[in-house]
MARVOLO-761697 format. One record per atom (N, C-alpha, C, O, CB): residue number from 1; x, y, z. Coordinates in steps of 0.1 Angstrom, whole numbers. Each point is the difference from the previous one (the first is absolute). Glycine has a CB too. Layout:
BEGIN
NUM  X  Y  Z
...
This chain:
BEGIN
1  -251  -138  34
1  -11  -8  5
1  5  -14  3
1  0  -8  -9
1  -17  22  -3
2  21  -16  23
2  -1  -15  8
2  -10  -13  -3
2  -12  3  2
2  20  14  16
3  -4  -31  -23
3  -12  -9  0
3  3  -6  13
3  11  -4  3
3  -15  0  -29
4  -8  3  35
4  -1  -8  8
4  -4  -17  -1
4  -12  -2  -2
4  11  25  11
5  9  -34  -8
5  -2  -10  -4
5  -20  -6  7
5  -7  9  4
5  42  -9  -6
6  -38  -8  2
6  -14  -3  6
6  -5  -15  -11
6  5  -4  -10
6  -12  35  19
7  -3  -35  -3
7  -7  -8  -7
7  -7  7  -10
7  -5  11  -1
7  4  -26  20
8  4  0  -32
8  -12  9  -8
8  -11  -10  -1
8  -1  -12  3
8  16  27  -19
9  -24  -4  12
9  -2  8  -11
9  0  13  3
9  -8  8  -6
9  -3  -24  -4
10  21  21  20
10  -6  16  5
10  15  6  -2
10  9  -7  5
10  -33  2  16
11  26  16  -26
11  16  6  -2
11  -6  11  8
11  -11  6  0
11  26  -12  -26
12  -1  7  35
12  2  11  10
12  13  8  -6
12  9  -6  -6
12  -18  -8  29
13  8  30  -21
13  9  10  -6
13  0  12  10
13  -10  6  3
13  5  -13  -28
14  16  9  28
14  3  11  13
14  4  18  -12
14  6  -1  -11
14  10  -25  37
15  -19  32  -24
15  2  12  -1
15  2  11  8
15  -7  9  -3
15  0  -19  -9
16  15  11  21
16  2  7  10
16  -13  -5  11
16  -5  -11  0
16  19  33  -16
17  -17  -13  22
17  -9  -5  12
17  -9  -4  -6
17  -9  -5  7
17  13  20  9
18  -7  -16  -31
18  -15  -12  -5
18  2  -12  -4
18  8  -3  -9
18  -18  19  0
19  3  -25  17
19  -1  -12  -9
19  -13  0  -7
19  -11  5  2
19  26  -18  14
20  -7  3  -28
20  -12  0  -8
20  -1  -14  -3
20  10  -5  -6
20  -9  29  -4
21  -15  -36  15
21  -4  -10  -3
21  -11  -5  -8
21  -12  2  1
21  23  1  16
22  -4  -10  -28
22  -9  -1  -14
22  -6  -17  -2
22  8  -10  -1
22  9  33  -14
23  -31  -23  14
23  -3  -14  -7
23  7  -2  -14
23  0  9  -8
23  -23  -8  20
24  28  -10  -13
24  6  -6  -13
24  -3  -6  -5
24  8  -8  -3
24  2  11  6
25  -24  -4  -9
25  -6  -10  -7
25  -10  6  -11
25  -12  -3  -1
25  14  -12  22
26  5  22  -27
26  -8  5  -9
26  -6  -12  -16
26  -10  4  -6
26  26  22  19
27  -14  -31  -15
27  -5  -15  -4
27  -10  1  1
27  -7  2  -10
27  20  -14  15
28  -18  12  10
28  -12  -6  6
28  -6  15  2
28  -11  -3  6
28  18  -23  5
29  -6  37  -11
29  3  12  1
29  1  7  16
29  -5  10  6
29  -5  -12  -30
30  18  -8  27
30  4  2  14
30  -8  -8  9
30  2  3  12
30  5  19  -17
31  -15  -31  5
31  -11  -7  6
31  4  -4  12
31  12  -2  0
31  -21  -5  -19
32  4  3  29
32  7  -2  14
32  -6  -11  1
32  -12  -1  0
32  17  22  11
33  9  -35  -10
33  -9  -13  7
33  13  -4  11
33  9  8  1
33  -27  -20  -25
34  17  1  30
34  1  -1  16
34  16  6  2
34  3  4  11
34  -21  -28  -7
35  25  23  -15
35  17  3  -4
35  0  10  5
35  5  3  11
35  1  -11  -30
36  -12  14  9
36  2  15  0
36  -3  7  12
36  8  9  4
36  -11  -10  -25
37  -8  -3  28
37  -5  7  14
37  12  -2  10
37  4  9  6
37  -30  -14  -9
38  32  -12  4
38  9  4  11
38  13  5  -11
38  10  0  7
38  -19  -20  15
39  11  23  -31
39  14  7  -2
39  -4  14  4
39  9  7  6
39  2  -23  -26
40  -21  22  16
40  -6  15  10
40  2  0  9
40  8  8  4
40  -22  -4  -11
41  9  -12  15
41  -1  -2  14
41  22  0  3
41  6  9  6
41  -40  -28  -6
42  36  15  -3
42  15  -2  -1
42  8  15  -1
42  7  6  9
42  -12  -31  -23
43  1  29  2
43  8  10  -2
43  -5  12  12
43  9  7  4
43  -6  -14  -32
44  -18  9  33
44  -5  10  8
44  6  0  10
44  2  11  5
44  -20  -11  -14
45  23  -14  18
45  4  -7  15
45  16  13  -6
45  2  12  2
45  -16  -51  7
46  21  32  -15
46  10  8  -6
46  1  18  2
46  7  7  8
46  -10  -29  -25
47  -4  25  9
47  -4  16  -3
47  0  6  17
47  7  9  3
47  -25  -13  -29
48  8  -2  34
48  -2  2  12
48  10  3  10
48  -2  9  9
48  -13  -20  -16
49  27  3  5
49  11  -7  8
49  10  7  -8
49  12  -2  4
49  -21  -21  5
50  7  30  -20
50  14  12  -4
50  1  13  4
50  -9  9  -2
50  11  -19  -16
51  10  12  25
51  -4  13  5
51  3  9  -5
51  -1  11  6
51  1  -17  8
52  4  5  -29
52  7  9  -13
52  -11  5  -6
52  -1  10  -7
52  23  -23  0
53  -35  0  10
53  -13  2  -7
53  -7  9  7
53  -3  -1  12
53  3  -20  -22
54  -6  34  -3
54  -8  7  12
54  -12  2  -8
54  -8  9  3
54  26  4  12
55  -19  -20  -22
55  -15  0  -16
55  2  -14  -3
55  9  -8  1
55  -7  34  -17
56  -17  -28  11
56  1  -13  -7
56  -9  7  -9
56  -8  9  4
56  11  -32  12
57  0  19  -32
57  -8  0  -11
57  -3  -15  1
57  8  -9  3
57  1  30  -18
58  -25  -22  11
58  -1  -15  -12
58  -6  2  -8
58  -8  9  0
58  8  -23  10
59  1  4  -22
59  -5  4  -8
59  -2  -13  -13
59  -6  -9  6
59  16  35  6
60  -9  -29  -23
60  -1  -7  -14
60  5  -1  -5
60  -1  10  -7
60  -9  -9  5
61  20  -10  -4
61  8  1  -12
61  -8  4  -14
61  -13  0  0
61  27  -17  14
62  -8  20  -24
62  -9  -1  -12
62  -10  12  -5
62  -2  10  7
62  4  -33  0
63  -7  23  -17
63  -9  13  0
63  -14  0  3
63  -7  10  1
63  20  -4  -17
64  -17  -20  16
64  -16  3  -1
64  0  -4  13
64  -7  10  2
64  -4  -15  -25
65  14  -1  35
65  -5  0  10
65  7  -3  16
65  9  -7  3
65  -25  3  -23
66  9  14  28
66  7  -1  12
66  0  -15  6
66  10  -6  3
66  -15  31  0
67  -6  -29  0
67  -2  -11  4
67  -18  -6  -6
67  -11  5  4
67  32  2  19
68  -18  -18  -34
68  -16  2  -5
68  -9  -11  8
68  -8  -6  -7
68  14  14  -18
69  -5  -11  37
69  -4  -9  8
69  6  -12  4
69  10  -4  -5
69  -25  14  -5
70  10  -16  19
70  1  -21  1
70  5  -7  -11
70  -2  3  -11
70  -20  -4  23
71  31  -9  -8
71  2  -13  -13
71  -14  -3  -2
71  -4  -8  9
71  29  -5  -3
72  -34  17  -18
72  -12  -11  1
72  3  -18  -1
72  -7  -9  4
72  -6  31  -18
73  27  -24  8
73  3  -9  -7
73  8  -7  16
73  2  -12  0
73  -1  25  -32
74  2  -7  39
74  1  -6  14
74  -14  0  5
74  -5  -11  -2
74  29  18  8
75  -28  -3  -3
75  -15  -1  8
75  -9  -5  -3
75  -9  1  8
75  11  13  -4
76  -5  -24  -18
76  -5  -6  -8
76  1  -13  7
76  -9  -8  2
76  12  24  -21
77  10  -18  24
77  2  -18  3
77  -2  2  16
77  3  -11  4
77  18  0  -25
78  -24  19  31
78  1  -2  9
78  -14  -2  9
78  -9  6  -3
78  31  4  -4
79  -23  -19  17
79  -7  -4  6
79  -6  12  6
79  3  12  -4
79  7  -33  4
80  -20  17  10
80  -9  9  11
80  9  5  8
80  3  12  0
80  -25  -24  1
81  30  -1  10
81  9  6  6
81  12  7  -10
81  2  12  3
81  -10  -29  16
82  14  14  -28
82  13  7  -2
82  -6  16  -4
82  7  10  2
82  9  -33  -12
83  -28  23  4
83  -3  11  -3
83  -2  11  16
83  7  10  2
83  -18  -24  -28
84  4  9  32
84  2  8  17
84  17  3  -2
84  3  10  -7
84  -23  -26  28
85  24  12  -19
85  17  -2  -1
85  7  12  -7
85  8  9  3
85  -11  -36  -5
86  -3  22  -11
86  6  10  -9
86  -4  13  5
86  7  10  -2
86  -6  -25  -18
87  -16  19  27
87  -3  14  2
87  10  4  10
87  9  8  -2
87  -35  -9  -3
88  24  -7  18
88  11  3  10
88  17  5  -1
88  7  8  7
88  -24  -25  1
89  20  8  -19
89  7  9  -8
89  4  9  1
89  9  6  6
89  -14  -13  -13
90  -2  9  -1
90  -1  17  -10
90  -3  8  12
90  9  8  4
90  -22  -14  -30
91  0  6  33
91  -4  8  11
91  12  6  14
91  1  10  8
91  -25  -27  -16
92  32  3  6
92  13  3  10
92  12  10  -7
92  8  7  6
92  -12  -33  4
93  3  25  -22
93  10  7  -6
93  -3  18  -4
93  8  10  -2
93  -2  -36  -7
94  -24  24  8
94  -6  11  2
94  6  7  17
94  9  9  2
94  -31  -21  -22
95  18  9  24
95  2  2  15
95  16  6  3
95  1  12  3
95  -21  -33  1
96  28  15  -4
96  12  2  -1
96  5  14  -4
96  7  8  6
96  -8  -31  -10
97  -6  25  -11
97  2  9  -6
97  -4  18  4
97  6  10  0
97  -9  -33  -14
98  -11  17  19
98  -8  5  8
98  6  9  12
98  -2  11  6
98  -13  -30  -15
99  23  9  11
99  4  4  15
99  14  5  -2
99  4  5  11
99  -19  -23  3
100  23  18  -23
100  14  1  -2
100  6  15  6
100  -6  11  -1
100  3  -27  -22
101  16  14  30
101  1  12  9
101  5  14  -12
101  -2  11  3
101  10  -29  24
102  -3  15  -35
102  1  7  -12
102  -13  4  -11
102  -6  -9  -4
102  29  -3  10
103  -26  23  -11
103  -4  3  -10
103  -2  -5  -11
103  11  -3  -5
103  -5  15  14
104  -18  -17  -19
104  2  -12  -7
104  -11  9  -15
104  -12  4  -1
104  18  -31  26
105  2  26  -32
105  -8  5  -16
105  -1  -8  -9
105  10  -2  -7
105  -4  20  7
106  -21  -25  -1
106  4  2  -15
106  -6  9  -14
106  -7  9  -3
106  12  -30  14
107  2  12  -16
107  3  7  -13
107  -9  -7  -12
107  4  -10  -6
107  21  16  14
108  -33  -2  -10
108  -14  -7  -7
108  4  2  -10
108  -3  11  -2
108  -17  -8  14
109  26  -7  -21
109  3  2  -15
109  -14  -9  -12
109  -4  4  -12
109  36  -3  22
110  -35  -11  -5
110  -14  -3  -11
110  -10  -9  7
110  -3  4  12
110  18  -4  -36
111  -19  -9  21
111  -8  -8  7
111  4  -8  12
111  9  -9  2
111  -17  8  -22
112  -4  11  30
112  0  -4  13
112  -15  -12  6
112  -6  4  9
112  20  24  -7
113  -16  -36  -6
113  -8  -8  3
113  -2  -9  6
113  8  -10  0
113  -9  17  -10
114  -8  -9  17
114  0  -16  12
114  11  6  12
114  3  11  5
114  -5  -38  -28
115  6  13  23
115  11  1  10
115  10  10  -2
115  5  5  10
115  -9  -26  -7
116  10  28  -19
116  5  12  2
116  -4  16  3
116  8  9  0
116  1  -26  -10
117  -22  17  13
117  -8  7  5
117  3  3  15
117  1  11  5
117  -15  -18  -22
118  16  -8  22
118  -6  -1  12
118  18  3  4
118  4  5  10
118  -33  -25  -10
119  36  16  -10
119  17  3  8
119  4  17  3
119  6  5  9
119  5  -28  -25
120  -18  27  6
120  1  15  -2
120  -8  8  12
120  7  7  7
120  -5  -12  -35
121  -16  4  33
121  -6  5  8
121  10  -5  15
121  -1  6  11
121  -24  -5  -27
122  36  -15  15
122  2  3  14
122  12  4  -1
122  7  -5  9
122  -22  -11  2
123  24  26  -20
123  6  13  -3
123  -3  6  7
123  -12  -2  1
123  14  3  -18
124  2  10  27
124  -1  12  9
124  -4  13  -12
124  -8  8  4
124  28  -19  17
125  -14  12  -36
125  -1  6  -10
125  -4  -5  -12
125  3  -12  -3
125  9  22  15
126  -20  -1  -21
126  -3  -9  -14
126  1  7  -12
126  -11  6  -2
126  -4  -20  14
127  22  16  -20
127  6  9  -10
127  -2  -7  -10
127  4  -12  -1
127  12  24  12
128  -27  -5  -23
128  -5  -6  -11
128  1  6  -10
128  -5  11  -3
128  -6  -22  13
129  22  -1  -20
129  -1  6  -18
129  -18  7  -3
129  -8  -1  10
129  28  -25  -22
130  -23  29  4
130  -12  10  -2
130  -6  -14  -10
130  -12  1  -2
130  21  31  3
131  -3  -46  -7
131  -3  -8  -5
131  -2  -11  4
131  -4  -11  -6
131  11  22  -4
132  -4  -8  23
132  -1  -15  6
132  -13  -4  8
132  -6  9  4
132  30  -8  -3
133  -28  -12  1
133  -18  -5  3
133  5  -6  9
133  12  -3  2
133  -27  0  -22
134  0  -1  30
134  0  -2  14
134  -11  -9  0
134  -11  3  -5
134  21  17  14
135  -7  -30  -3
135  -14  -8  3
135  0  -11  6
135  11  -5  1
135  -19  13  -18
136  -5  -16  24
136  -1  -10  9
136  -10  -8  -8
136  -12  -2  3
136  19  15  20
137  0  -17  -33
137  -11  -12  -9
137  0  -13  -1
137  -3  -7  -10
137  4  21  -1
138  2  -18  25
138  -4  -16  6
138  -10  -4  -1
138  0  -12  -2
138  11  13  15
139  -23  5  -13
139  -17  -2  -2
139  3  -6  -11
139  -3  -12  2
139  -12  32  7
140  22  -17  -25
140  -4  -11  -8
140  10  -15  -3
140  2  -9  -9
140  -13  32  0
141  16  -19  23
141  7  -19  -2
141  -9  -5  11
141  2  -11  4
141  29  11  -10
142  -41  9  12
142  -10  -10  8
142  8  -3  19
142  -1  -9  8
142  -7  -6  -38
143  17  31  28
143  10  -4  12
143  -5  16  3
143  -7  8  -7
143  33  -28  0
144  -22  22  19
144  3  15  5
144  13  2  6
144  8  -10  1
144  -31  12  4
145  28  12  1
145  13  7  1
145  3  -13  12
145  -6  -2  10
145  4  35  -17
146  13  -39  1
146  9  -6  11
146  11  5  11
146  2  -6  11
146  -7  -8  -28
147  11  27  13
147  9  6  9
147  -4  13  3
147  2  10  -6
147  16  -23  -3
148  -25  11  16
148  -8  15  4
148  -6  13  -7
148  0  11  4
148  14  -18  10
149  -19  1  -29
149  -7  12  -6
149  -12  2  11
149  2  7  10
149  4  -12  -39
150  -17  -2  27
150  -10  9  2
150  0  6  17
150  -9  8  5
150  -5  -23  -26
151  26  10  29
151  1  8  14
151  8  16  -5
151  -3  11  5
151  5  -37  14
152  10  22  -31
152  3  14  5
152  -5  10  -16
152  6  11  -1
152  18  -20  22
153  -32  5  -29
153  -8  9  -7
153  -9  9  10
153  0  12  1
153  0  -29  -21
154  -9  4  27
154  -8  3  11
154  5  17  6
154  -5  11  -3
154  2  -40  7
155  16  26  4
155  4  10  8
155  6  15  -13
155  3  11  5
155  5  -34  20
156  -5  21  -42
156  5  10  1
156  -11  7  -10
156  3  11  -4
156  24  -18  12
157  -38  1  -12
157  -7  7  -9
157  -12  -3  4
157  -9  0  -9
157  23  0  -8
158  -19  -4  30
158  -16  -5  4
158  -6  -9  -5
158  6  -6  -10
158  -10  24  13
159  -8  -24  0
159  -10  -10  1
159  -5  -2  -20
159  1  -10  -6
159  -10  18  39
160  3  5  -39
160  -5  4  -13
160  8  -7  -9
160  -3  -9  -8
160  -6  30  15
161  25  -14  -4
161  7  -3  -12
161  7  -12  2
161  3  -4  -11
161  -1  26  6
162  0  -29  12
162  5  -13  3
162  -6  -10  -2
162  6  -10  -5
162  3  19  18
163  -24  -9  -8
163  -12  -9  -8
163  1  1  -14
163  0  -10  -7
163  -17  14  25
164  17  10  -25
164  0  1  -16
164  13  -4  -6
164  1  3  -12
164  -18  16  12
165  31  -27  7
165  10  -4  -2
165  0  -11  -4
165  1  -5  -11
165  5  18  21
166  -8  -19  2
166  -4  -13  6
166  -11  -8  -8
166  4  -10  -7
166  2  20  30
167  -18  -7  -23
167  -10  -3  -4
167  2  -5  -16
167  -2  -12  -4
167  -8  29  22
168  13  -4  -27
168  -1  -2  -14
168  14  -4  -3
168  1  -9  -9
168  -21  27  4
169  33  -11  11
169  6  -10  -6
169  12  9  -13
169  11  -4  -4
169  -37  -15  11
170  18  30  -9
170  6  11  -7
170  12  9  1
170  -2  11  6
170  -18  -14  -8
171  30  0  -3
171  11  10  5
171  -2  15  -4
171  -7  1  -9
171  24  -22  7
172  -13  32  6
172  -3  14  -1
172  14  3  -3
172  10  -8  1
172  -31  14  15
173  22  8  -20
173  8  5  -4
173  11  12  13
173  -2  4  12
173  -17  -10  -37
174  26  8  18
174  14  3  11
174  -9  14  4
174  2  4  11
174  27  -15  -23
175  -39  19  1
175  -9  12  8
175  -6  0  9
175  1  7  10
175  -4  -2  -24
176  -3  -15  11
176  -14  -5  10
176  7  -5  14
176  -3  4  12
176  -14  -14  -34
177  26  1  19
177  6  -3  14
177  7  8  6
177  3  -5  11
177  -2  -13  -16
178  3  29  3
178  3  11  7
178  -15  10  7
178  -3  4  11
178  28  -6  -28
179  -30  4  3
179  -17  3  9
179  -1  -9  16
179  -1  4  11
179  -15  -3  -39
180  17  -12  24
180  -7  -10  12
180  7  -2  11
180  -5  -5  10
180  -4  -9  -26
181  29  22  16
181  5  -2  11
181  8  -13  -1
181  6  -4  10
181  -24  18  1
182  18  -22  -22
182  8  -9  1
182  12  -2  -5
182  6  -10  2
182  -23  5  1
183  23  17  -12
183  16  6  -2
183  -1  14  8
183  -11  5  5
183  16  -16  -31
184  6  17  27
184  7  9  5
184  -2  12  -11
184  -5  11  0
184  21  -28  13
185  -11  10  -23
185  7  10  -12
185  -4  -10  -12
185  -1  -12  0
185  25  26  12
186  -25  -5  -23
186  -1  -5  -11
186  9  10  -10
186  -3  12  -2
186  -20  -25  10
187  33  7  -15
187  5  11  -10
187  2  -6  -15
187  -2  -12  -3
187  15  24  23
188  -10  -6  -27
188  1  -4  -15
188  15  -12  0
188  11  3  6
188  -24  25  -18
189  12  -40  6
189  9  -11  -2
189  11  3  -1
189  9  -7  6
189  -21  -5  -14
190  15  22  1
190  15  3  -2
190  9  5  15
190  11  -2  5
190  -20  9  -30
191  -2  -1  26
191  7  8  16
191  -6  -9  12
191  -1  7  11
191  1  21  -20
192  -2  -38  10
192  -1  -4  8
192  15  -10  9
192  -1  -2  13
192  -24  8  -26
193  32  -9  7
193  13  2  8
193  8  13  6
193  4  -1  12
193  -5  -17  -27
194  3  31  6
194  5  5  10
194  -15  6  12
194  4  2  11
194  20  3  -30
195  -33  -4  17
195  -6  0  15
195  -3  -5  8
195  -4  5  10
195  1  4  -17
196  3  -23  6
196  5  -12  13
196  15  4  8
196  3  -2  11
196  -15  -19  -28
197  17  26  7
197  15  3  -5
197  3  11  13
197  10  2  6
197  -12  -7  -37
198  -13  13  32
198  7  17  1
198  -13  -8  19
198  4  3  11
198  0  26  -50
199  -12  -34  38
199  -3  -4  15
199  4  -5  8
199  -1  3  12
199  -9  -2  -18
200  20  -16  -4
200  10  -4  10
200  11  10  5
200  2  -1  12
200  -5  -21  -23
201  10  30  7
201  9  9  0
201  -3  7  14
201  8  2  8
201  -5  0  -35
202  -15  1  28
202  -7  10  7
202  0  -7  14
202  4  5  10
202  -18  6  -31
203  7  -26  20
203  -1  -9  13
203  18  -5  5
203  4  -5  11
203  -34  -6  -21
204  38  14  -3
204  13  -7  11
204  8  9  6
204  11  -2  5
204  -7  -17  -18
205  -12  36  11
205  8  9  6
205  -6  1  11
205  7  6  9
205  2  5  -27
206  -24  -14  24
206  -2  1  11
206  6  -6  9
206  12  -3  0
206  -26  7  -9
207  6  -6  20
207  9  -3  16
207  -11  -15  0
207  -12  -2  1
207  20  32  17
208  7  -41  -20
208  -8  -12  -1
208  -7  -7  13
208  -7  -10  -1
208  23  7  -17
209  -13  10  32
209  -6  -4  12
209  -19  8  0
209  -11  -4  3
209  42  1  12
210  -25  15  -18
210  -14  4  -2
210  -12  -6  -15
210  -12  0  1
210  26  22  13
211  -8  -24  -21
211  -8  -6  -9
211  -5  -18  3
211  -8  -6  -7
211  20  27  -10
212  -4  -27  28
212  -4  -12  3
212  -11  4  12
212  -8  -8  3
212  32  -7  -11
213  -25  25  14
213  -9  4  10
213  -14  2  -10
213  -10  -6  -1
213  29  19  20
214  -13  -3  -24
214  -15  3  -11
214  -6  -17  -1
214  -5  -7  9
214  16  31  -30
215  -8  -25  11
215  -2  -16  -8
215  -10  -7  16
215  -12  -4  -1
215  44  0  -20
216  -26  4  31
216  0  -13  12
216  -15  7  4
216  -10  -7  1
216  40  0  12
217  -30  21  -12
217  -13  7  7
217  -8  -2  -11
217  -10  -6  3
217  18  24  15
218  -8  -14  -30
218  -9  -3  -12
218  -8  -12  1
218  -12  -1  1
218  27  13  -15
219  -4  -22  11
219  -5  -15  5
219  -7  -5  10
219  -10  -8  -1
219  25  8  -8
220  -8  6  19
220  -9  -4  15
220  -15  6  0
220  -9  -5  6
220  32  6  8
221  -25  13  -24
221  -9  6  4
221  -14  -2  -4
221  -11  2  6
221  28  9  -4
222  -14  -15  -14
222  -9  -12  -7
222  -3  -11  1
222  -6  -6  -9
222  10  15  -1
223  -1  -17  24
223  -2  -9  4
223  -4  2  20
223  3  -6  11
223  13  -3  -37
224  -21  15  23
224  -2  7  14
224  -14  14  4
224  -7  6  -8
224  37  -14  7
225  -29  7  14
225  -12  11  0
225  9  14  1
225  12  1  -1
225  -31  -18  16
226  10  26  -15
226  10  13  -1
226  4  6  14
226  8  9  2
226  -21  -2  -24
227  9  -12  28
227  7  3  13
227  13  -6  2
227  9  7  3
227  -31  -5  7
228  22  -20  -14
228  13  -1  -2
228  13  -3  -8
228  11  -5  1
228  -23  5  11
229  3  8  -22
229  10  7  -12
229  5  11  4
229  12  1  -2
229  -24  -8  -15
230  5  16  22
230  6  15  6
230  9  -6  13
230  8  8  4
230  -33  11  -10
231  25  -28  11
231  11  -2  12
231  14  -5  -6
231  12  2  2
231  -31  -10  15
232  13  1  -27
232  16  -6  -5
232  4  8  -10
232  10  -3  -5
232  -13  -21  8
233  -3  35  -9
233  6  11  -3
233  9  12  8
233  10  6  -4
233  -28  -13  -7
234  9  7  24
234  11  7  6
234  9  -4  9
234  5  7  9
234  -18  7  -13
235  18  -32  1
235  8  -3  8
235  13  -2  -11
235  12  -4  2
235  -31  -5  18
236  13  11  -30
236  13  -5  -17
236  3  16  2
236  13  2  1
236  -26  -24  -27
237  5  35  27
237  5  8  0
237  14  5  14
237  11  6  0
237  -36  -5  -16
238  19  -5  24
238  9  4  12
238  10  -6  4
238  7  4  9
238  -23  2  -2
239  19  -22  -15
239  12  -8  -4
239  9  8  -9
239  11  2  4
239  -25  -23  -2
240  11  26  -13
240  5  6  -10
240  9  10  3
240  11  0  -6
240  -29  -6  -5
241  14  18  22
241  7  8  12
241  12  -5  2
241  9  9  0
241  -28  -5  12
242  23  -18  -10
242  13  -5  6
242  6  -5  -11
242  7  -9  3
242  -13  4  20
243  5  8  -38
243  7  -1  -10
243  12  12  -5
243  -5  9  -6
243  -17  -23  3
244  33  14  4
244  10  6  -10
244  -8  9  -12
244  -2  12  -2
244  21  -35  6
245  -25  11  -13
245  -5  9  -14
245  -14  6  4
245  -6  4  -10
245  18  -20  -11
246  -20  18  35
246  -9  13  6
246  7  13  -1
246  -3  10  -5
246  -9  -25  22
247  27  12  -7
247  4  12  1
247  6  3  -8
247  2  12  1
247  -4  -12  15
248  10  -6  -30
248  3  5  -12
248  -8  8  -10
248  4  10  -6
248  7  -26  10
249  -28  5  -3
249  -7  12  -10
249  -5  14  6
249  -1  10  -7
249  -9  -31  -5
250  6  21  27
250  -3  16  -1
250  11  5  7
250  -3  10  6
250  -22  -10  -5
251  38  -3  0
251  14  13  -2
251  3  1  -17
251  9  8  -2
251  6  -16  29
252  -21  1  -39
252  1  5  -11
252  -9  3  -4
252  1  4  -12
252  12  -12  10
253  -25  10  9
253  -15  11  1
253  6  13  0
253  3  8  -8
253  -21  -23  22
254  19  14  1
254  8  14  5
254  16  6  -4
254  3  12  1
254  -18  -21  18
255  22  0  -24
255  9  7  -12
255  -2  1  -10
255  9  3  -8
255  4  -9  16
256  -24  4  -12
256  -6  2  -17
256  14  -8  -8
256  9  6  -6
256  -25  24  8
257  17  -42  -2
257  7  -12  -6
257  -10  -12  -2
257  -10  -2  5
257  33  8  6
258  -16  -12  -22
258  -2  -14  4
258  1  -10  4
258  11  -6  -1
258  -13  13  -5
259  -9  -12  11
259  7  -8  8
259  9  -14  2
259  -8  -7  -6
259  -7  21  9
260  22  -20  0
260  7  -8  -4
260  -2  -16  14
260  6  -1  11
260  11  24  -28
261  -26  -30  13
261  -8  -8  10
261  10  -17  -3
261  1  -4  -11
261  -32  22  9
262  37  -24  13
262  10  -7  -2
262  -8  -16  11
262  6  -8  7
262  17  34  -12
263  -36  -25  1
263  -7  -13  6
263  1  -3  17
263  -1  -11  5
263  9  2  -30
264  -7  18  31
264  5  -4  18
264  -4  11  8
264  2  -1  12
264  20  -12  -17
């Protein structure tokens, strides 16, 4: 396993086609203040721009938590404007993430709250210890979600449960947030490395032009009407045609092999 050098507080680690990018602040238990967002922001621009990289994990240092929110202890001294500031931030790095042409997991190992809530939903994937809690409990510092909780709760668990997030303030459990659509998976703590373990594996053997198509039409599609979501679907599809790894995977359809997909 390769360390890739980066700003900290964030350690980057290559593992064959996975990178894996970790908050390092377990102290604070990983808390995200203005540092830390652009050293994310840093390492993701990175991840994007490797072409060895065909997974991104992120994830938490430490045991109790993936990311347990905002520096309160930054956010405390900051004005009206720096506070705008600080959301824009976060919201940009959300976004980024959001949009990354690669596959992006994380790896929820304990407390996901506030703003690490909000880092985790803009994950393409969300894989959760069976111990770890979730929540958007800015209501009791008298703040609400600064980096896009309540837009993308909104979009992945509806209007009901996002108000009963939002509202009270209460984090739920890694069950319930899988009820609600806001993890993927939930498995018992122990095994939750190798099956991050066993999904990344799975995403870096795919065909990385077709999985940046997926990702681009997913994205677009939810931001758009369905008419032209269905167009730019079938124009990612009919690009994909003039790829090498198209006609690699179905001549290893039709040779009953596997297939061996080489990014081009």
């Amino acid at each position: 396993m390769a360390t890739v050098p980066t700003a900290a507080p964030v350690a980057v680690t290559d593992a064959g086609a996975i990178r894996t990018i970790t908050v390092q602040r377990p102290e604070k238990l990983n808390a995200l203040n203005a540092s830390t967002l652009r050293a994310l922001a840093e390492a993701f621009s990175a991840a994007a721009a490797a072409p060895d990289v065909r997974v991104v994990v992120l994830t938490g240092a430490g045991p109790k938590a993936f990311v347990a929110g905002a520096d309160i202890a930054e956010m405390n001294a900051l004005s009206a404007v720096q506070g705008r500031d600080f959301s824009l931030l976060g919201q940009t790095l959300m976004r980024q993430i959001e949009r990354m042409p690669k596959p992006v997991i994380a790896r929820v190992n304990g407390f996901a709250l506030g703003g690490g809530l909000e880092l985790a939903m803009a994950c393409h994937l969300r894989i959760a210890a069976d111990t770890a809690k979730v929540g958007q409990p800015e209501i009791n510092l008298g703040l609400i979600p600064g980096f896009g909780g309540s837009q993308r709760l909104l979009r992945l668990c509806g209007r009901a449960a996002t108000l009963e997030l939002c509202l009270l303030g209460t984090p739920i459990d890694a069950a319930r947030a899988l009820t609600l659509g806001i993890v993927n998976q939930v498995v018992p703590a122990a095994e939750l490395d190798a099956r991050v373990q066993d999904v990344a594996e799975q995403l870096a053997r795919s065909a990385p032009l077709a999985l940046r198509g997926l990702l681009d039409a997913v994205h677009v599609g939810g931001e758009c009407s369905l008419d032209a979501g269905l167009e730019f679907e079938s124009a990612q599809f009919g690009l994909l045609f003039a790829t090498e790894d198209m006609r690699e995977g179905t001549s290893a359809f039709l040779q009953r092999r596997p297939p061996a997909f080489q990014n081009r």
